[in-house]
N, C-alpha and C positions, 0 to 999 in steps of 0.2 A: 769735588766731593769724594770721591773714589781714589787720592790722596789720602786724603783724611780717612776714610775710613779704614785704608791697609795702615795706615799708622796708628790704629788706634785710637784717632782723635776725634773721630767722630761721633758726639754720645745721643742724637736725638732720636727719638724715637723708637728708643728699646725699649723693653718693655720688664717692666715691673714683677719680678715673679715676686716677690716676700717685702714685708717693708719690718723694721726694726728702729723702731723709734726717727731718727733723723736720718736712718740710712736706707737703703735698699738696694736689693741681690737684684743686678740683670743678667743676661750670661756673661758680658764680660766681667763679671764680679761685684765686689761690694762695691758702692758707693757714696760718699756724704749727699744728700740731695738736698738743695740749696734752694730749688726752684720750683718747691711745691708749698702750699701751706702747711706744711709740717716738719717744717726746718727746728718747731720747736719740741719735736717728737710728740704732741700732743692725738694724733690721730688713734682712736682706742681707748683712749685714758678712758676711767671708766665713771670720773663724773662726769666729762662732758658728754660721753655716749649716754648717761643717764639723761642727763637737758636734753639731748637731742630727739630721744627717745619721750620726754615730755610736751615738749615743744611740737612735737610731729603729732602727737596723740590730740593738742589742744588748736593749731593754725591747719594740722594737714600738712601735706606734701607741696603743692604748686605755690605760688606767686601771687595768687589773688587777682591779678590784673592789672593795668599799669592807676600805679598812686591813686590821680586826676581823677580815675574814671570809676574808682569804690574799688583799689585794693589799697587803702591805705590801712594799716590796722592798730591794737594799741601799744603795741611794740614799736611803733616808728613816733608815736606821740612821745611815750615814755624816752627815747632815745632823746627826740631833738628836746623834752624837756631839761634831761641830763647835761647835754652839750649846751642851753642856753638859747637857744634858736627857734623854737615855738612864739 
């Protein structure tokens, strides 16, 4: 590892100071970042921060609970109705 990282090559666990659509500044510079959800530069956009911002105000923050046991909600109804699988 200590190869790799005098060569440069080593990219894990730097850390993010700015992100810019699909890319983000670590200190060794820009980089395309491929291995985040937001390869599509969506992070920010500002209708999905809106849904997200709705969605939070109407389910909350947490997970509900696992499925089985009364976190299922109607967002997973609606979904598996979409996909066919209800």
């Amino acid at each position: 590892m200590a190869g790799l990282r005098r060569a440069g090559h080593y990219h894990f666990f730097q850390p993010g100071q700015a992100l810019d659509g699909a890319w983000v500044q670590t200190p060794d510079g820009s980089k395309l970042m491929l291995a985040t959800y937001n390869y599509l530069g969506l992070l920010g956009h500002p209708d999905i921060a809106a849904a997200v911002e709705r969605a939070t105000r109407h389910y909350g923050s947490g997970t509900h609970g696992v499925r089985i046991f009364g976190g299922t909600l109607d967002l997973h109804r609606q979904l598996e109705a979409w996909m066919g699988t209800s």
